[in-house]
BAFI-3210 file (N, C-alpha, C; in Angstrom, 3 decimals, decimal comma, padded with zeros to 6 digits):
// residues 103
n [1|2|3|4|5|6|7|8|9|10|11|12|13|14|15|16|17|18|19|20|21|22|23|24|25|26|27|28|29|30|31|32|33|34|35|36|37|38|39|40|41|42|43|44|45|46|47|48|49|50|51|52|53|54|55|56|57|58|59|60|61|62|63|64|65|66|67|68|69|70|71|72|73|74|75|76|77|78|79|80|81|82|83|84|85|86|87|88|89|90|91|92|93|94|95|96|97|98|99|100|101|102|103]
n.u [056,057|054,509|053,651|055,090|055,676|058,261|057,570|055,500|056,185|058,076|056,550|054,923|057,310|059,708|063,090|065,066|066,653|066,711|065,103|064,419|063,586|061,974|060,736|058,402|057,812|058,096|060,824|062,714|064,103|065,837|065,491|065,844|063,397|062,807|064,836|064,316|061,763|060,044|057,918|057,735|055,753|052,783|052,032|049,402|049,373|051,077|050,183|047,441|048,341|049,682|047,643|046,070|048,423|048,380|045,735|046,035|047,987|046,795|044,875|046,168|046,433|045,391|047,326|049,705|049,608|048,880|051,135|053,125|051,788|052,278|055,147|055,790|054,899|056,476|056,399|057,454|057,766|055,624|054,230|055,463|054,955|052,602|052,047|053,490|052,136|049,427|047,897|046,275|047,614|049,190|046,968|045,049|046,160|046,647|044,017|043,112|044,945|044,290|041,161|041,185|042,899|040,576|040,185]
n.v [029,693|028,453|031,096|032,395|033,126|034,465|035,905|037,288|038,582|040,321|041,695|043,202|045,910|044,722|044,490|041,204|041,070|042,486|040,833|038,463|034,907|032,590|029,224|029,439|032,006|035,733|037,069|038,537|041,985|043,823|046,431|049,797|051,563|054,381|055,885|054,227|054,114|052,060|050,189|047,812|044,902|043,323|040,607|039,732|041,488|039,979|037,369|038,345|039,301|037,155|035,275|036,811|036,853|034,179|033,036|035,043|033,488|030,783|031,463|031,701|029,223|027,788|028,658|027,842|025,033|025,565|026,254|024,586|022,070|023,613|023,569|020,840|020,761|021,005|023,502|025,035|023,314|022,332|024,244|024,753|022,219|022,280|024,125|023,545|021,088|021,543|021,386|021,178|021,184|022,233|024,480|022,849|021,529|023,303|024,685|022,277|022,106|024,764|023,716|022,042|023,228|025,605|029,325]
n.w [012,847|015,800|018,154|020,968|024,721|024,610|022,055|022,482|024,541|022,966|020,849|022,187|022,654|023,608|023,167|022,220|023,622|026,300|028,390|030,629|030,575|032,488|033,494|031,636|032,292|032,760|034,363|034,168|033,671|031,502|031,076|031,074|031,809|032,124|030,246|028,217|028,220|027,501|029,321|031,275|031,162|032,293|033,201|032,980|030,462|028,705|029,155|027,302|024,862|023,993|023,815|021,667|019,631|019,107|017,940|015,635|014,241|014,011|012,889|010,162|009,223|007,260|005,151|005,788|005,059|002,445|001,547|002,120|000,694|-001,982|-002,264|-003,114|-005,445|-008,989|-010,233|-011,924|-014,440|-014,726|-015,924|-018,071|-019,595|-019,901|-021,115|-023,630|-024,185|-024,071|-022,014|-018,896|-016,400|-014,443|-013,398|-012,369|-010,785|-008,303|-007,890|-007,279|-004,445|-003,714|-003,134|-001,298|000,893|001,991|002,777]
ca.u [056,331|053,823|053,977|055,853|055,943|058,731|057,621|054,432|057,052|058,590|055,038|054,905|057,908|060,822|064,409|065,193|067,972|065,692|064,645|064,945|062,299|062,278|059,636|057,964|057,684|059,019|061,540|063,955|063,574|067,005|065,613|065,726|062,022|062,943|065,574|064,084|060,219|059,416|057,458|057,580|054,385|052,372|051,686|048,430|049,105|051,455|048,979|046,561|049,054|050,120|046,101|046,499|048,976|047,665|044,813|046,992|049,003|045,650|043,873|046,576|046,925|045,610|048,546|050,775|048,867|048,927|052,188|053,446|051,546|052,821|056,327|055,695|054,857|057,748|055,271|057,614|058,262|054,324|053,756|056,084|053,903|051,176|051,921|054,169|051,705|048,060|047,270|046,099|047,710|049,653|045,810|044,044|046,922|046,608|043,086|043,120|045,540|042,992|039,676|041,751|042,951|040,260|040,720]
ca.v [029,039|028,761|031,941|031,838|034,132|035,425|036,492|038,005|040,563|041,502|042,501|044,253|046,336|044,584|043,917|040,245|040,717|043,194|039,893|037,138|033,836|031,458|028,414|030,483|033,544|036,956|036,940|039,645|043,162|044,777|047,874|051,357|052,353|055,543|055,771|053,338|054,285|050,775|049,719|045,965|044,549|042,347|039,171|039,873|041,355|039,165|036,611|039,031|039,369|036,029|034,757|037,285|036,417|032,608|033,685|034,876|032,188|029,682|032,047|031,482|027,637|027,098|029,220|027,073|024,057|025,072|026,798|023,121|021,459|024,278|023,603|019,828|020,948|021,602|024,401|025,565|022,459|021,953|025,228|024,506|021,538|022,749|025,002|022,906|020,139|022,128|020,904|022,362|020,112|023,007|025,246|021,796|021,057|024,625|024,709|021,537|022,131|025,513|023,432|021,142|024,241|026,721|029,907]
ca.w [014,100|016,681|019,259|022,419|025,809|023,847|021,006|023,049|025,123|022,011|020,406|023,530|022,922|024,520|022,749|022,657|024,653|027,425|029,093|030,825|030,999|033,291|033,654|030,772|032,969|032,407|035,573|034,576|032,514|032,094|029,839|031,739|031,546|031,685|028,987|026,563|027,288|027,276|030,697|032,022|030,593|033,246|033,364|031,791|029,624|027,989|028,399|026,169|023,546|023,929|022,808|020,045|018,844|018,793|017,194|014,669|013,929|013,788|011,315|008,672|009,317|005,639|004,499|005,812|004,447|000,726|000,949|001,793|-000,438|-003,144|-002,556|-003,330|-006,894|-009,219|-011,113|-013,403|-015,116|-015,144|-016,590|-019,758|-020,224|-020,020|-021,994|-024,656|-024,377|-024,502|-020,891|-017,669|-015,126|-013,323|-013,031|-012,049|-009,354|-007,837|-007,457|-005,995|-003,544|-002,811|-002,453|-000,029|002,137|001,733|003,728]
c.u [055,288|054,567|054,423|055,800|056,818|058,834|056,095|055,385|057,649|057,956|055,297|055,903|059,517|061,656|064,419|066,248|067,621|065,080|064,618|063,461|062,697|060,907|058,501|056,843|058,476|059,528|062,642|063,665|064,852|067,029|065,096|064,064|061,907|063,634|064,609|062,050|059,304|058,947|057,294|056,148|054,128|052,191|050,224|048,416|050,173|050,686|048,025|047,446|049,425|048,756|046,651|047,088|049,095|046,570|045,347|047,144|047,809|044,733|045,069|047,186|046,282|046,757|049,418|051,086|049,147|050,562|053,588|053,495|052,098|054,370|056,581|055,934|055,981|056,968|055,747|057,713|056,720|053,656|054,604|055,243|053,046|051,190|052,397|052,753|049,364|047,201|046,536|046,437|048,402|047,772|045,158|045,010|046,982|045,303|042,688|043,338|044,164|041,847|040,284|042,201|042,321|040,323|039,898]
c.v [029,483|029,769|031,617|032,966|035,193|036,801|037,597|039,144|041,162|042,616|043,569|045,319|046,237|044,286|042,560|039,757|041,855|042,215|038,696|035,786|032,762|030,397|028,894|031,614|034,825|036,898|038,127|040,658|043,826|046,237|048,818|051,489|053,356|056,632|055,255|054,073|052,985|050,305|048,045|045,742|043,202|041,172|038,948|040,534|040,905|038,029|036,869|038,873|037,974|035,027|035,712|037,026|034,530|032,872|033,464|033,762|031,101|030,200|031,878|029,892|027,123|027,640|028,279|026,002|023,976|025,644|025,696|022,349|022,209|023,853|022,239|019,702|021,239|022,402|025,353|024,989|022,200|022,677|025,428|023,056|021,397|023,597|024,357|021,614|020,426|021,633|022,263|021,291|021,252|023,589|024,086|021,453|021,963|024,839|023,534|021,367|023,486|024,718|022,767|021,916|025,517|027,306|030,308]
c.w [015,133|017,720|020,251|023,515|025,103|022,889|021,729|023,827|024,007|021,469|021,389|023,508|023,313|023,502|022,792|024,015|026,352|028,566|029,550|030,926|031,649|033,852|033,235|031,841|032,882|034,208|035,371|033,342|032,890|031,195|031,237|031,204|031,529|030,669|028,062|026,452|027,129|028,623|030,577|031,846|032,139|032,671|032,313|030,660|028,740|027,375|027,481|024,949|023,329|022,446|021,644|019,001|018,292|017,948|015,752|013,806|013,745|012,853|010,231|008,482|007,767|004,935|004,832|005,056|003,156|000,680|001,138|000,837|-002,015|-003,439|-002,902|-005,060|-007,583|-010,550|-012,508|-014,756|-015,140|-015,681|-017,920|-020,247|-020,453|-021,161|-023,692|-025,497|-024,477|-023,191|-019,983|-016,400|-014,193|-012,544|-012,168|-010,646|-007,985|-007,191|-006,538|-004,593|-002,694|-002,227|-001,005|001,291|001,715|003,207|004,176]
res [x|x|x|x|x|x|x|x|x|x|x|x|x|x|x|x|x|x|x|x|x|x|x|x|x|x|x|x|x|x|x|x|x|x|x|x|x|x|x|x|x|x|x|x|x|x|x|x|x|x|x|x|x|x|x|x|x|x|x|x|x|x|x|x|x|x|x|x|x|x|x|x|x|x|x|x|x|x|x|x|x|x|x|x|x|x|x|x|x|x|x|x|x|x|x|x|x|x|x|x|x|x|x]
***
């Protein structure tokens, strides 16, 4: 799932339940900073972690890609015929799917 403000204060430290968002802005922090240890992250740097964690998430966009296209396959039933039948249609469907999302 693409990243969210959210998921950028958690990185950061925070509980899910430590915060509030509002018109995707951090607007409320109900963790003790002195208990928990956890300081109220700014604005920037949410936005830093935020990119990061976009980043992220856009460097494994061929993963997503073949691990789609993988679940399309029904690979066990193409790997008994392959095997029964002296083929290679599972290996040939696999690599395909790689050249099509290389990483």
């Amino acid at each position: 799932m693409k990243p969210e403000i959210t998921d950028s204060i958690r990185s950061l430290g925070a509980a899910a339940t430590a915060f509030t968002i509002t018109n995707n802005l951090l607007d409320g922090w109900d963790l003790s900073e002195v208990q928990s240890g956890i300081t109220r992250p700014t604005d920037e740097e949410i936005a830093t972690e935020l990119t990061r964690l976009q980043a992220v998430y856009d460097s494994q966009a061929y993963a997503r890609s073949r691990k789609a296209a993988y679940d399309l396959l029904n690979q066990d039933e193409m790997r008994y015929d392959d095997l029964t039948n002296s083929t290679t249609t599972w290996p040939d469907a696999i690599a395909a799917i790689k050249l099509e999302f290389p990483k």
